[in-house]
Structure formats: structure tokens, C-alpha cells
C-alpha positions in Angstrom: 0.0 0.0 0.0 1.2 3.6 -0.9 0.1 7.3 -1.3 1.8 9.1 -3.3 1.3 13.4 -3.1 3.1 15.9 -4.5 6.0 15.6 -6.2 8.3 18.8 -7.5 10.3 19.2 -10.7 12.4 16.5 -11.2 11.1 14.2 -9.2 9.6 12.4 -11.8 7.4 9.2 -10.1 6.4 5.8 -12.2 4.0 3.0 -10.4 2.2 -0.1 -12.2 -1.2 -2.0 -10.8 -3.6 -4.2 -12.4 -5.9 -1.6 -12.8 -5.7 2.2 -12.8 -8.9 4.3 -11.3 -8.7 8.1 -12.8 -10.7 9.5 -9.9 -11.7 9.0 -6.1 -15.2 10.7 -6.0 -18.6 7.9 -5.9 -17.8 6.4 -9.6 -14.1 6.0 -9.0 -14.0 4.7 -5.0 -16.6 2.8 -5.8 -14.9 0.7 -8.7 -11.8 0.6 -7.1 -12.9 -0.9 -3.6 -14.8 -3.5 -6.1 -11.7 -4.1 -8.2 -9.4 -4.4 -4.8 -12.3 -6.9 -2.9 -11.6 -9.1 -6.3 -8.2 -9.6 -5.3 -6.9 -6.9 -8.0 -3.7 -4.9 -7.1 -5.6 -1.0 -7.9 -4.2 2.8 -8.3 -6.6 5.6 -8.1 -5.0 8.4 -9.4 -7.0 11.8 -8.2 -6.2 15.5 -9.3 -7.3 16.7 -6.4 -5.4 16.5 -2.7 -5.9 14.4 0.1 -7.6 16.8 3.2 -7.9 15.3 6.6 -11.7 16.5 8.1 -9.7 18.1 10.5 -8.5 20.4 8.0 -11.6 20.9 6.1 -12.3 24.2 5.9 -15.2 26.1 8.2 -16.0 28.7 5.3 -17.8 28.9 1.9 -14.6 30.5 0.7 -12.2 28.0 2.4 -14.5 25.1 0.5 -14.0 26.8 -2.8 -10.4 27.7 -2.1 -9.6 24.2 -0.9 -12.0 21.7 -2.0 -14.0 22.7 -5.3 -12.6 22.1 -8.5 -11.2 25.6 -9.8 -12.3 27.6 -7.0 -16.0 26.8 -8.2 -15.4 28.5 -11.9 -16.5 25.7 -14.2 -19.1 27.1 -15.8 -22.1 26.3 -18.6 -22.4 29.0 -21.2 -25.8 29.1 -22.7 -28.5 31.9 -22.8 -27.2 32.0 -19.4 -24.2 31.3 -17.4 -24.9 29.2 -14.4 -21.9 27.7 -12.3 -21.2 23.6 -12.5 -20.9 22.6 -8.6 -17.5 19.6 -9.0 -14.8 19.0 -6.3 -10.9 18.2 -6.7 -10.2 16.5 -3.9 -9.9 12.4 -2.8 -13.3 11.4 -2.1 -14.6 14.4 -5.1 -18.1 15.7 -4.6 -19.0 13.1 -2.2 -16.7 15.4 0.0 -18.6 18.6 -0.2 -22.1 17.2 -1.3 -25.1 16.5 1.1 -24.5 12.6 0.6 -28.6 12.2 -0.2 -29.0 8.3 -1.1 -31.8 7.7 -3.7 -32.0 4.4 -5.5 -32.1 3.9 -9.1 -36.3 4.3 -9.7 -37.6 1.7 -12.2 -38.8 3.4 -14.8 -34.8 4.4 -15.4 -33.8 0.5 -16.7 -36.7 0.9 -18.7 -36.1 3.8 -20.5 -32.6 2.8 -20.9 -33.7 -0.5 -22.4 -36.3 1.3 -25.0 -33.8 4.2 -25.6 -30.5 2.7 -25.1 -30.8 -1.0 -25.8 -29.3 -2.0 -22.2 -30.6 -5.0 -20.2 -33.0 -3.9 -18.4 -33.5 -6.5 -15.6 -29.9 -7.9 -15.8 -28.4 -4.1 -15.1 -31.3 -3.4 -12.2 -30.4 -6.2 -10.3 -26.9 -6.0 -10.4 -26.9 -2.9 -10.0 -29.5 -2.7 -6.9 -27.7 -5.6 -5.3 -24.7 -2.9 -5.3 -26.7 -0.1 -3.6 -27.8 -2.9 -0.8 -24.5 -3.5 0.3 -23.4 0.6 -0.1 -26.8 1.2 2.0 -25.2 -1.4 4.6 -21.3 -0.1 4.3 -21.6 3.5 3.6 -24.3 3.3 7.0 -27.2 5.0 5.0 -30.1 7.0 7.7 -33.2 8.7 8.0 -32.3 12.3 9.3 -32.7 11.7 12.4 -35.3 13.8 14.6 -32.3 15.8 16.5 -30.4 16.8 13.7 -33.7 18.0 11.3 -33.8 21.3 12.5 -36.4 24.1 12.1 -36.0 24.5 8.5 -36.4 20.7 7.7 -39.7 20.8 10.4 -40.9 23.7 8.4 -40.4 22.2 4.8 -42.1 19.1 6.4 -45.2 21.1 7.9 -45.8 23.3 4.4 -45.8 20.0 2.3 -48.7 18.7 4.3 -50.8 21.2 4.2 -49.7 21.8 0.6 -51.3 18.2 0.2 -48.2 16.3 -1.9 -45.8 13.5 -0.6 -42.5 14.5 1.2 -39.7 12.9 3.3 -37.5 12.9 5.1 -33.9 12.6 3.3 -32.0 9.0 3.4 -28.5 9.6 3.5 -25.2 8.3 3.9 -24.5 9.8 7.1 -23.9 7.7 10.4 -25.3 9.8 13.3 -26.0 13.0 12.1 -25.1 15.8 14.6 -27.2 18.8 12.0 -23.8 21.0 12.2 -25.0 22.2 8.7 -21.4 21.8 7.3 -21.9 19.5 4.7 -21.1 21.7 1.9 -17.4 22.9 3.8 -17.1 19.0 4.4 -18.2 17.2 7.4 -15.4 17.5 10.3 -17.3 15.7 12.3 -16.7 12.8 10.8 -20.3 11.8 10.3 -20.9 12.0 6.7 -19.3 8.8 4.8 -17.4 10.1 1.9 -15.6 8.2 0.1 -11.9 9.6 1.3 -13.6 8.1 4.8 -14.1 4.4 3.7 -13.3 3.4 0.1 -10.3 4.8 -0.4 -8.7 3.6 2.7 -10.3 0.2 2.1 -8.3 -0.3 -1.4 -5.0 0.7 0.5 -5.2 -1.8 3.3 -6.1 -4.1 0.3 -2.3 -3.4 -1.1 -3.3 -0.3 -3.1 -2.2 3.2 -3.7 -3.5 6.4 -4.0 -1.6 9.0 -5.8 -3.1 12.6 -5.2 -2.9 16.0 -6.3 -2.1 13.9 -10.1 -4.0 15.9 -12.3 -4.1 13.0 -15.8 -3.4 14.8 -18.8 -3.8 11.4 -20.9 -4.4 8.1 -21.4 -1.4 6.4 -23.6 -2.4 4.0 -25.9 -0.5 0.3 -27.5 -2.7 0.3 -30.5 -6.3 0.2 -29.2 -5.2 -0.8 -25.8 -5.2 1.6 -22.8 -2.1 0.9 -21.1 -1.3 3.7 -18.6 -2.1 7.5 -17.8 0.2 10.3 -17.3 0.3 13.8 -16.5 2.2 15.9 -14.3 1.6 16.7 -10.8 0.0 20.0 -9.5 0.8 21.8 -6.0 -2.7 22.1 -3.9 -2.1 25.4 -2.7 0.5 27.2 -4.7 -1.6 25.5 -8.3 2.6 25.0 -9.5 3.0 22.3 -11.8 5.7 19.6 -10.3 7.3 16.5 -11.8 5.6 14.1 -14.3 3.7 10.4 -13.5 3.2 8.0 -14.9 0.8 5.1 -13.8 0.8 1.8 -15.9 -1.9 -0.3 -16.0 -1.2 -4.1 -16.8 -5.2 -5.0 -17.2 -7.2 -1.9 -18.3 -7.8 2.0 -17.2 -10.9 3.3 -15.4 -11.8 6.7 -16.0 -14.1 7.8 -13.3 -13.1 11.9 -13.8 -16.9 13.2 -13.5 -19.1 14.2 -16.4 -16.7 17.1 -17.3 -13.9 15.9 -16.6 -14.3 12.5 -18.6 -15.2 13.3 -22.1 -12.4 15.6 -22.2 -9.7 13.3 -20.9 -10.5 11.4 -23.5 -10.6 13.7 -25.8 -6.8 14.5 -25.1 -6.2 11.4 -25.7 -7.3 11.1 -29.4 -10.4 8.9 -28.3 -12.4 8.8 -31.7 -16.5 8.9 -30.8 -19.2 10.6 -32.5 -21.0 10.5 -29.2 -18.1 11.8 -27.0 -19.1 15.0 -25.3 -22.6 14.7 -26.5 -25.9 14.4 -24.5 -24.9 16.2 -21.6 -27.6 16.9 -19.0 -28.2 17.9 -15.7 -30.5 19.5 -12.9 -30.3 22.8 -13.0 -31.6 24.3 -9.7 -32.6 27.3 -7.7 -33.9 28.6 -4.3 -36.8 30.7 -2.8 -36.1 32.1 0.1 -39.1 32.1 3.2 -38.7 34.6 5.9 -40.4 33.6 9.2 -41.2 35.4 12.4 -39.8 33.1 14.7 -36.2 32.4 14.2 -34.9 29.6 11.7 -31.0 29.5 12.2 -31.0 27.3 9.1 -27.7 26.3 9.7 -28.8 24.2 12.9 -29.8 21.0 11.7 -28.3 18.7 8.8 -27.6 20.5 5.5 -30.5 18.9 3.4 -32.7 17.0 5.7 -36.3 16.9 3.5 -37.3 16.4 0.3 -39.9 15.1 -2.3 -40.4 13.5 -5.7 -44.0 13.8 -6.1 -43.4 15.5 -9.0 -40.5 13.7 -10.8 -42.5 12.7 -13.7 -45.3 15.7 -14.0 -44.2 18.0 -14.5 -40.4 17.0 -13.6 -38.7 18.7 -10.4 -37.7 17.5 -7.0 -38.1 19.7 -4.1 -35.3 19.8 -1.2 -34.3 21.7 1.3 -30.8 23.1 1.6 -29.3 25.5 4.2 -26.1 27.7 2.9 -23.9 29.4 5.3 -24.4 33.3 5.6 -21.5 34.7 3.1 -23.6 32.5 0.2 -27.1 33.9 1.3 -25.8 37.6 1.1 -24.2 36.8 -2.2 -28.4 36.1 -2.8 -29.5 39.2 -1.4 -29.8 41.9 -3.9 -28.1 45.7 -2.8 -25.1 46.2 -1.1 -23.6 48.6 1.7 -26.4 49.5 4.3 -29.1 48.3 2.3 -27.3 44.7 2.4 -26.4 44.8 6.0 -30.1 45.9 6.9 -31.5 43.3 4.7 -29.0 40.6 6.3 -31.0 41.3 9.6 -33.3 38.9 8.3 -30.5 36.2 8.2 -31.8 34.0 11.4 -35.1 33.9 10.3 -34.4 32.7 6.6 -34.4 29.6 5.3 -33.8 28.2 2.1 -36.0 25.7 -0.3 -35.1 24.6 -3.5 -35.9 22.7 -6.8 -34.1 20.5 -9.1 -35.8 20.5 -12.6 -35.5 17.4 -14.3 -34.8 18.6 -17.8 -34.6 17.6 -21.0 -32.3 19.7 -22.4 -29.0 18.4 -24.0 -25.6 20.5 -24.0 -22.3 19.5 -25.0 -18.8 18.9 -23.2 -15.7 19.7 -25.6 -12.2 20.8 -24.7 -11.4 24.4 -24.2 -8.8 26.4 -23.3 -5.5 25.3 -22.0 -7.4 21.5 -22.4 -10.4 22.3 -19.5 -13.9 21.3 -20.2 -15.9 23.8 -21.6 -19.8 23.1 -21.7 -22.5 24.2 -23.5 -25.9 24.2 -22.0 -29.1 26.0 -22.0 -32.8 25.1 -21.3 -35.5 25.0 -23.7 -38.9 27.0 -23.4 -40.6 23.8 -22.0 -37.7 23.3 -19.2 -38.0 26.7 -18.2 -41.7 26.3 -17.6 -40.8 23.6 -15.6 -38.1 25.4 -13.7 -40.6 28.1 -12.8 -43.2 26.2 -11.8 -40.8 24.4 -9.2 -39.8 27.8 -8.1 -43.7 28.6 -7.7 -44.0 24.9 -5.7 -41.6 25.9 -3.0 -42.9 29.3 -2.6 -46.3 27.6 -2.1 -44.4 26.0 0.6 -43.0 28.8 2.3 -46.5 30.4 2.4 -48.3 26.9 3.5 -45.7 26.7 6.3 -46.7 30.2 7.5 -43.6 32.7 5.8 -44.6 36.3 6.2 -42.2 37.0 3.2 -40.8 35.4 0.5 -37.3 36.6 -1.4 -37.4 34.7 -5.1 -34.2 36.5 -6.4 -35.9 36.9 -9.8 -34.6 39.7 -12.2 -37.4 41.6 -12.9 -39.6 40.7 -9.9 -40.0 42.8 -6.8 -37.6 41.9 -4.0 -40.1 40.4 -2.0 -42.8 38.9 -2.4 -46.2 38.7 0.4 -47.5 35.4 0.7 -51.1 36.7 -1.1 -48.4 37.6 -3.9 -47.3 34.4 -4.3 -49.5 34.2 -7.7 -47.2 36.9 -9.4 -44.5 34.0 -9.8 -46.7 31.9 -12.7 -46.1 34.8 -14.8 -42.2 35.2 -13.6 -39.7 35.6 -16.5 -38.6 32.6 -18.5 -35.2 34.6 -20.0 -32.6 31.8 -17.8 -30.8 35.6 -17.1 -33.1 36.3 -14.8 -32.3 33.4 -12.5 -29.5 32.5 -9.7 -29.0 29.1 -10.7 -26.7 25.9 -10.1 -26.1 22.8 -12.4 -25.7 20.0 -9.8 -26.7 16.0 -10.8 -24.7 15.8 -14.0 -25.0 13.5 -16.7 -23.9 12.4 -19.9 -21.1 13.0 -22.1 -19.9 9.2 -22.5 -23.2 8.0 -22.1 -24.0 4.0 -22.4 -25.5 2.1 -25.0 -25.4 -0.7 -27.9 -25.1 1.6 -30.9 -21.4 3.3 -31.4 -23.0 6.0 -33.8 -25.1 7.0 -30.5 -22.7 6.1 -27.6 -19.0 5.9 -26.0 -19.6 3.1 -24.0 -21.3 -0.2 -23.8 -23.5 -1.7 -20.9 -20.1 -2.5 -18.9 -18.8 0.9 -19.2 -16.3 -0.7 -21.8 -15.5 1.7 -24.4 -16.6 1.2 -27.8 -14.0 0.4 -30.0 -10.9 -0.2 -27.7 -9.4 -2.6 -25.4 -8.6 -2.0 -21.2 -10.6 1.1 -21.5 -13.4 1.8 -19.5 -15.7 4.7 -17.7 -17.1 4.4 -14.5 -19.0 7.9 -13.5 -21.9 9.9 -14.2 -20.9 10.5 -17.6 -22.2 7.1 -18.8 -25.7 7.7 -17.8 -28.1 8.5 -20.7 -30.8 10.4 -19.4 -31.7 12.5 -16.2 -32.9 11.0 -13.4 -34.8 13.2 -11.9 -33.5 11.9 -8.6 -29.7 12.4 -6.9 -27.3 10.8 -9.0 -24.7 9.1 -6.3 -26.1 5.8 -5.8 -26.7 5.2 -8.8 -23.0 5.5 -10.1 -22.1 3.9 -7.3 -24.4 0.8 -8.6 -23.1 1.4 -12.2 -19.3 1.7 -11.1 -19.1 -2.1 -9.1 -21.2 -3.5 -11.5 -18.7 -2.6 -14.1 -15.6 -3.9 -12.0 -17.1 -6.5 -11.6 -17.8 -7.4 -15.3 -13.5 -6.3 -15.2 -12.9 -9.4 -13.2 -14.9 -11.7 -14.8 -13.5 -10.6 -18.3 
């Protein structure tokens, strides 16, 4: 077993495994640990660093400094340019995300076997017997009643007398203390990313982990993936240091995210018509409910409710998420004394939000100095749907007894009384006028039997090459209108396993 960090100029560093994992984050641990249980000697190679939880950050800025991929720049340009939420670190997103656990619905084999040609009851079963054990190893809860908080109790309360279906959030959490520091990382040690379990599980299995290894390629014998290279980058100081190189003597699992991904493979003179194309994901905004009684928010877990009664019709999920006080002023429109007074209001805010499951398709390619650069924009029927989940959660706030509501809308009055929560059916449908997120990413090497269509096959094998496989959100086809994690998870140990019986 070995981790390998840093290395300056010079000190140029060479390793070889059976198999070599390009990523840490769900898709990546998650093949890895599979590949290592097998018997397999692994290397997960991760661009970001290793961070203790000790050292996690207790800011939004520290996260983005420390955590986030770019400081949080990765952008999608479209009508509108809304910010990709990624992290570079070992254990990726599953670091800074609010480790929500949502298996694979049904109807997602399905339309992967109509659409896509995939086994439908082969890959669900595999692929559910996978989240079973994760449920069982990664110690997946109910938010439990101390750690829900006032926001949660409130989401809870206005979805009731609203009269749709809501939860409470399943997660992959172990005792939940509600610090509300999911997004800065959980120091608490609560949360199980993968950097937590994983990752040290393939190194006591005679692994290695080589960090802060940004891959600039895969190197090819022929059609064979054989090793992946690149050249070290410093976590603080962003220096470039001495060049890797990480052989592979059975195949290569990229496992980069749905950005990352395409465009590794890209570098690498991977030829697909498909690669970079069909890229999806939930874009996503907030409404903020103001409340007489105090909030504090940030007491309780991060996201503790939630519902799908309207994944299919029209196609949202509603959630609650708390954001520490820097992001909510950065939501509050004015600054200087008009800020400050309207930051008054900070302890009895909270946050609700939807995730519009929409249809639209954008495209990953490479961009400058080789970094992903996506296209994406919604269509007039996905921004009807992202405004009517803004109008669902506002709905909320008022059924769950608001006095005020702040939609941070361009165009729309600052805020909104709950007897004008109407005005928001007729709120603008220009994307400009929103403050939106893409989170839940898809797409970009997406699966399926037809090479004129996909990258990669129903093992994640891509088409057309030998030892080279994709293990991450980029290989699912469509949106699933619920949080992606468990099911790449479920995709990423079916498809080591499919490695070991090859």
C-alpha cells in the first residue's frame, strides 16, 4: 500500500497496478474498492489532494479555495451562465455534497432499455444488489429527529398542508449531529465520503493512491489503454511539479466526472461521434421564506427533506438546503447599508429549492489550456418547468406560514407577500433572470449498444478499444430526476465486476 502526493520538478514518479482508477469521488472509490475486494492490485489516481476533516475548511470560501474544482469557476455558457458545482479532492463531490442516497427508480432501466438498448432486468439487479451492500457499508439514515432542525420541520409542515408526498432525506450519514457543514465538508466525521471508507479500504487491500495527479492522458499500445500520465499540480500554490506515470497491466478506469471525462479522452485522441454529447443535468434554484420566529437554518443537517411527487409531472424534485451566511448575502440583492439591513433577516431565513429534471442536451468539448468547456441552456418547455418548481416551493414557504418570500428573480420585486405568491406563474422565462446551479450531471460518454449514438457499452467498456473503460456519471443516458450518487455507485461495481470476470 502507498500514497503518493506531491512531487516537485524532477522528481519524476512511475508505479504499475492491475488496474488504474482516474478519480476518487462515488464512480471511482466505488470501482476501485470493487476491483481491490476481487483480489486486484488498484491505483486511483486523483487530481485533487488528500484533506484530513480536520482540515476541512469552516467557510464557503475556504471550500471553494480548498475543495472545489477551480475555485468553483467551471461554468455552462448558454442563454445564461450558471456555475457547475465539482470538487478536486480524494473522495470528489462526495466530499462537499449532502450525501442524499436515492436508489435507481424503475422506470430508469426501462427507458434505458427502450432508448438505449441496455438490459434492463440484468443491469437493475446488479446494480441494486450494489446499492444494498453501499446502503449497509456507507451506514445509510433517516435524518434523524435531533439533527432536522427548524428548516427541515418547516419544509415538512408546508408539504402537508400543501397536500403532496414528502420525506424525510436517506442519507449516507452515520449519526448525524445537524452542524450544517456538509457543503465545507463534514469534520465531524459523520458523513461517509468516500476519502472516509473506500479509499482507505483499497489501501489496506495493497493499493495506492496518488493525489494531487491531475491526468493529462491516457497512452495507448494500439487500441489498448495501457497507462495514464500527467504531471503533478501543488494544492495550494496550483505550481506544476514532476511528471507520472501510472501503468496499467489489465485496463484504465476513467471515473473523472461528467466534465472531466469526455475531455480526458478527448486528449487522448479517443475517436467517438457521441463523446461530449448528450450532456444533461438538474439545474436548480432557491426561494427564500422569511419567518417570524427564528430559523437558524444552519442548525440542523444540510438537506434533511425532500420530495419526488413531482418527478414525472411536470419533472422537479423539491429539497431543502441550508447555505452558510457569506452565500445567502451573495443572494440578497443591494449592497452597503441596504445589504447589511437586509441581512437582519438572516436568522429567520431559510432556504428551499428545486431541481428541474430537464430535457435539455448541451455539450462537453475541450477548451482552453485543455479544460472542459460546456454548452448548455434550457429550452422554453424546461423553463416552464423550472418556474413552476420555483412557484411549488414558494407555495411551501406560504403553507408553512412565511410572512415573506425573497425569489431573487430579475425583474420581480424583491419580495414577495404570501397573497403575492400568484405573481410568480407569470415570472420571467429569459434563464438571465435566475441565480442558478447545475448540480446531478450526466452524460457526455453515455452508455449504450449503438457506437453511432454512444461511448460506452452496458459495462462501461469503451466502444471500440481494449482496457478502457468509464465508471462515472458521464455514462448515464438520461436525467434521473433523482440524486445521481447511488446510482453511479451501482453502475461503477457493477462494471468492476464485469472487469474481473473478463
Amino acid at each position: 500500500m502507498s500514497h503518493t502526493a506531491f512531487r516537485d520538478r524532477g522528481e519524476d514518479f512511475a508505479l504499475e497496478a492491475d488496474y488504474v482508477v482516474v478519480g476518487s469521488g462515488a464512480g471511482g472509490a466505488a470501482a476501485a474498492v470493487q476491483l481491490a475486494r476481487g483480489g486486484a492490485e488498484v491505483a486511483i489516481v486523483e487530481a485533487g489532494a488528500w484533506r484530513d476533516p480536520a482540515d476541512y475548511p469552516v467557510t464557503a470560501y475556504g471550500a471553494m479555495r480548498d475543495l472545489l474544482d477551480d475555485w468553483g469557476s467551471q461554468i455552462a455558457r448558454g442563454r445564461a451562465l450558471w456555475p457547475v458545482v465539482q470538487a478536486r479532492c480524494v473522495g470528489g463531490t462526495t466530499v462537499v455534497n449532502s450525501a442524499i442516497c436515492v436508489r435507481t427508480p424503475g422506470d430508469i432501466f426501462e427507458q434505458w432499455k427502450r432508448e438505449r438498448g441496455l438490459p434492463e432486468r440484468a443491469l437493475s439487479e446488479r446494480v441494486w444488489a450494489h446499492q444494498d451492500t453501499v446502503e449497509r457499508e456507507l451506514c445509510v439514515e433517516e435524518v434523524p429527529p435531533a439533527a432536522r432542525g427548524r428548516s427541515n420541520e418547516l419544509a415538512m409542515l408546508g408539504a402537508k398542508r400543501e397536500g403532496y408526498e414528502s420525506h424525510w432525506i436517506k442519507r449516507y450519514v452515520e449519526g448525524c449531529e445537524g452542524t450544517g457543514q456538509c457543503l465545507q465538508g463534514c469534520k465531524k466525521l459523520r458523513k461517509q465520503s468516500t476519502n472516509l471508507n473506500y479509499v482507505p479500504e483499497v489501501l489496506e487491500r495493497g493499493g495506492h493512491v496518488v493525489s494531487a495527479a491531475p491526468v493529462e492522458r491516457v497512452r495507448f499500445e494500439g487500441r489498448r489503454a495501457v497507462a495514464v500520465e500527467g504531471r503533478f499540480s501543488h494544492p495550494r500554490e496550483r505550481r506544476p511539479g514532476g511528471r507520472f506515470t501510472v501503468r496499467a497491466r489489465k485496463a484504465v478506469v476513467i471515473a473523472a466526472s461528467a466534465t472531466h471525462s469526455p475531455v480526458l479522452l478527448m486528449r487522448s485522441g479517443v475517436k467517438s461521434r457521441a463523446l461530449g454529447q448528450e450532456f444533461r443535468a438538474h439545474p436548480g434554484t432557491g426561494v427564500f421564506g422569511v419567518y417570524d420566529e427564528p430559523v437558524d437554518m444552519n442548525i440542523g443537517a444540510t438537506q434533511g427533506w425532500a420530495s419526488t411527487a413531482f418527478r414525472e409531472e411536470p419533472g422537479l424534485k423539491l429539497e431543502t438546503l441550508s447555505i452558510p451566511m457569506e452565500m445567502v448575502a451573495s443572494r440578497l440583492s443591494g449592497g452597503g447599508v441596504a445589504l447589511m439591513e437586509r441581512l437582519r433577516d438572516y436568522r429567520h431565513i431559510c432556504m428551499w429549492v428545486q431541481a428541474c429534471r430537464a430535457e435539455s442536451k448541451g455539450t462537453v468539448k475541450r477548451g482552453f489550456g485543455g479544460r472542459p468547456s460546456i454548452k448548455y441552456g434550457l429550452d422554453r418547455a424546461d423553463m416552464l418547468r423550472f418556474r413552476e418548481g420555483m412557484y411549488l416551493v414558494a407555495r411551501t414557504h406560504v403553507a408553512a406560514g412565511a410572512k415573506k418570500l425573497i425569489p431573487g428573480i430579475h425583474g420581480m420585486p424583491y419580495e414577495l407577500s404570501p397573497n403575492q405568491v400568484d405573481l410568480l406563474k407569470e415570472a420571467p422565462l429569459d434563464p438571465r433572470a435566475y441565480i442558478a446551479i447545475l448540480s446531478h450531471l450526466f452524460g457526455g460518454c453515455v452508455m449504450g449498444t449503438d457506437p453511432a449514438t454512444s461511448v460506452v457499452d452496458g459495462s462501461g467498456r469503451v466502444h471500440g478499444y481494449e482496457g478502457l473503460i468509464v465508471a462515472d456519471a458521464s455514462v448515464i443516458p438520461t436525467n434521473l430526476g433523482v440524486n445521481p450518487q447511488h446510482t453511479i455507485m451501482g453502475l461503477a461495481m457493477t462494471f468492476a465486476d464485469d472487469l474481473l470476470a473478463a
